[in-house]
C-alpha positions in Angstrom: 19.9 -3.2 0.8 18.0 -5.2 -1.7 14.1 -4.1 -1.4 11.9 -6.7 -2.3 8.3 -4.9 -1.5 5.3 -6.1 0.4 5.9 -9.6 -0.3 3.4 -12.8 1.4 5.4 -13.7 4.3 4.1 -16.6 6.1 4.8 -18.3 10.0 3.8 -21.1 11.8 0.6 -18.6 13.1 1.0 -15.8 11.0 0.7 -14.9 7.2 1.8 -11.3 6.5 -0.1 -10.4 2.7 -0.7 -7.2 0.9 -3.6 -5.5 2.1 -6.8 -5.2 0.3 -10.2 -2.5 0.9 -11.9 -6.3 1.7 -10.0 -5.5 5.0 -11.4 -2.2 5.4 -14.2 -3.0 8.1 -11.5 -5.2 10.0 -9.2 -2.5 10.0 -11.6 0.0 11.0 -13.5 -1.7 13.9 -9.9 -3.1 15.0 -7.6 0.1 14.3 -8.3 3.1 12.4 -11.0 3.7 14.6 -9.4 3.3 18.2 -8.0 7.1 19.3 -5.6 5.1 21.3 -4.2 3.4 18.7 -4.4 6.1 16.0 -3.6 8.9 18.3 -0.7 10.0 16.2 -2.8 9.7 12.9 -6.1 10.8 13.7 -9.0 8.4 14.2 -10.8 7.1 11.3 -14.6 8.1 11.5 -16.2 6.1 8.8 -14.7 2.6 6.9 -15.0 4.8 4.1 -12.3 7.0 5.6 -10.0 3.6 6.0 -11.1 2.5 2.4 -9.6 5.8 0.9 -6.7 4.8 3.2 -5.6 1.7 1.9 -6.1 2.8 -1.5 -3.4 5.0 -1.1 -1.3 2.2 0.0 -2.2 0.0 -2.8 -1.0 2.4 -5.0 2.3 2.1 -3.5 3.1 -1.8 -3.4 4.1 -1.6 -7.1 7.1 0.4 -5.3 9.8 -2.2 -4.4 10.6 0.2 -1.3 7.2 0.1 0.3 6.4 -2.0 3.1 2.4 -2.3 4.6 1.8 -5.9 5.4 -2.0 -6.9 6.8 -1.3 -9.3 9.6 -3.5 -12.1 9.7 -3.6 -15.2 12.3 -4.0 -18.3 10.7 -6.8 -19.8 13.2 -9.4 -16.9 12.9 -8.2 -14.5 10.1 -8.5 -11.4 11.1 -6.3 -8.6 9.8 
């Protein structure tokens, strides 16, 4: 397999991009924070909390191995 990283991936509705801590109080109030969702994980219980979080994964996209794509739809933009 040839890895090629978290690369921008783009579809007619989506565009799949690198994520960024500008996401962080999308991703919280959307994910991090649902015990539903995160039930595996743990609930976030502060933005902070998800900030720290996707620092950790932006230290990681230099790796050409690592895959953690923010999905965003085109017409509203949320991630």
């Amino acid at each position: 397999m040839n890895h090629l990283g978290t690369i921008n991936l783009e579809t007619k509705r989506l565009f799949l991009r690198k994520l960024t801590t500008d996401d962080a109080n999308d991703i919280f109030y959307h994910w991090t924070s649902d015990p539903i969702i995160m039930w595996v994980h743990g609930v976030h219980k502060s933005v902070e909390k998800t900030k720290e979080e996707i620092g950790n994964w932006i230290k990681c996209y230099d790796k050409k191995d690592y895959y953690e794509w923010g999905i965003e739809l085109k017409d509203n933009k949320l991630v």
